[in-house]
N, C-alpha and C positions, 0 to 999 in steps of 0.2 A: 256482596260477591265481587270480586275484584277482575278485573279485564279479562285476565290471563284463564280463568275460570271460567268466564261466558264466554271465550273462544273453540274452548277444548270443546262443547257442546253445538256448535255452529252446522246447522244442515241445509241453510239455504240462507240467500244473499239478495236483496231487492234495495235498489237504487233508483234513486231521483235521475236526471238526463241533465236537465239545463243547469248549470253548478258544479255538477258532481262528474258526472264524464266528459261534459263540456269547459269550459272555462266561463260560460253564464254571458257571452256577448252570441251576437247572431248578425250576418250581412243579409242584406237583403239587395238583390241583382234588378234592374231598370227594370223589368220586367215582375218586380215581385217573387221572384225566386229568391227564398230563404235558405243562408250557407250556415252550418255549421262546423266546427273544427274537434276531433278527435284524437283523441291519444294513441298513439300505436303501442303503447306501454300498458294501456289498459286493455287494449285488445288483446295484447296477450297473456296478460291476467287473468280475462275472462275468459280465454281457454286454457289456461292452465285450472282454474275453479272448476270449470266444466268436465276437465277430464280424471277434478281429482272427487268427481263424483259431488259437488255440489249442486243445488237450483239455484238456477237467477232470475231474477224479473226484473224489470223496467216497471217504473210507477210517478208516472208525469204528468203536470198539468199542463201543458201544453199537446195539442191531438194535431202534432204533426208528421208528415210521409216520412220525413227524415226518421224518425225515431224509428220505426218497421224497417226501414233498408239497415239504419246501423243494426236490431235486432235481428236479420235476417243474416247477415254477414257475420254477427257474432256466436249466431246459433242458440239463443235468445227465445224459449216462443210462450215464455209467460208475460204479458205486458198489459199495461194500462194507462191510456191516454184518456188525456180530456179531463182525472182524474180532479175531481171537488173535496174528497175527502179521503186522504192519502192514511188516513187510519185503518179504514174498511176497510181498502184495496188489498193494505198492508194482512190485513184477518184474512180475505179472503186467498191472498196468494201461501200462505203459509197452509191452509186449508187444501188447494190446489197440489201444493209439495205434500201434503198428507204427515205434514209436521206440524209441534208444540211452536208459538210466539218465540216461547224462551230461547228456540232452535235455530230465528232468524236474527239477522244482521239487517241492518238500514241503515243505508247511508242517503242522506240528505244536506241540504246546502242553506236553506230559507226556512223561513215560519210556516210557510203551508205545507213541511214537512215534520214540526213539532207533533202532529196526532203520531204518527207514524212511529217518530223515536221514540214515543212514549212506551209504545208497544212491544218494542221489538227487544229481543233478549241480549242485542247489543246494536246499540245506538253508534255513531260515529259520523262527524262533519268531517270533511276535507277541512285544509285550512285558510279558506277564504270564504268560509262559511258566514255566517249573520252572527252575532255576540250571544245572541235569545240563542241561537243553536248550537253553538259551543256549550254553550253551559249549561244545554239540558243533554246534551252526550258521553255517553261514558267513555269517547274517544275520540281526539282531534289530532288529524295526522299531519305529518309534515309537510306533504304535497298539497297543492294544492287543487282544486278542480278544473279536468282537463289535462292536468300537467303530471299523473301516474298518482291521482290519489287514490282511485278505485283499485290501480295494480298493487299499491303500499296495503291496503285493507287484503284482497286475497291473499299477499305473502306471509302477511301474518298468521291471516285465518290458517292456512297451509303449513304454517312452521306450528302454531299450537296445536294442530290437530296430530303433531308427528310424538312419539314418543320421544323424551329428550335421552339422551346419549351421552355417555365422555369418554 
């Protein structure tokens, strides 16, 4: 089945955090306060997804505050931290949306996201992804994580979902 085919079918969208909406660094402040940096390109992808009638989830190995506040400011309230096995999650959030696998997209950045892409009805890394995950994705976008590649994956989803036109 070719991209353009598993897109047209796309009913919900679950993404990795560190990688994939981040750019995969992290400061940490004298105090042990953990900074992370956000895209404002993907913010507004994720409510453009949001309002074009998609689900989203968050599905992260890392169980930090940060990721609830970014979830909460993007409107966001399927999520999973702390995640060990980003396959399940991945089952269970599709479950959750009350959609087929085939129906979801994943996007991930690392190997402990390979269960995940394996499942999902369309796989896709950013492009600063790990080499193992490019190439078990059916799509590696030009942006890279953090820097609008989550925004690049909803406008596509959004333009194949559209009937085309001339």
């Amino acid at each position: 089945m070719s991209v353009f085919d598993r897109i047209k079918s796309i009913a919900a969208i679950a993404m990795d955090v560190d990688g994939v909406l981040t750019d995969g660094s992290f400061i940490w402040g004298p105090s042990a306060e953990e900074y992370k940096k956000f895209s404002f390109a993907d913010v507004m992808g994720l409510s453009r997804a949001r309002k074009a009638g998609l689900y989203l989830g968050l599905i992260s190995g890392e169980d930090s505050p940060l990721i609830d506040r970014f979830a909460e400011k993007v409107g966001i309230v399927s999520i999973s931290k702390g995640c060990k096995d980003k396959g399940q999650a991945l089952q269970a959030f599709a479950q959750q949306c009350g959609t087929d696998l085939q129906r979801v997209a994943y996007v991930g950045d690392d190997v402990n996201d390979l269960p995940a892409l394996a499942l999902a009805g369309l796989s896709i890394a950013p492009a600063n992804a790990q080499p193992a995950v490019k190439m078990a994705a059916h799509f590696v976008t030009q942006h890279a994580g953090g820097d609008g590649a989550v925004r690049e994956v909803i406008e596509m989803i959004l333009a194949g979902r559209r009937p085309l036109t001339l």
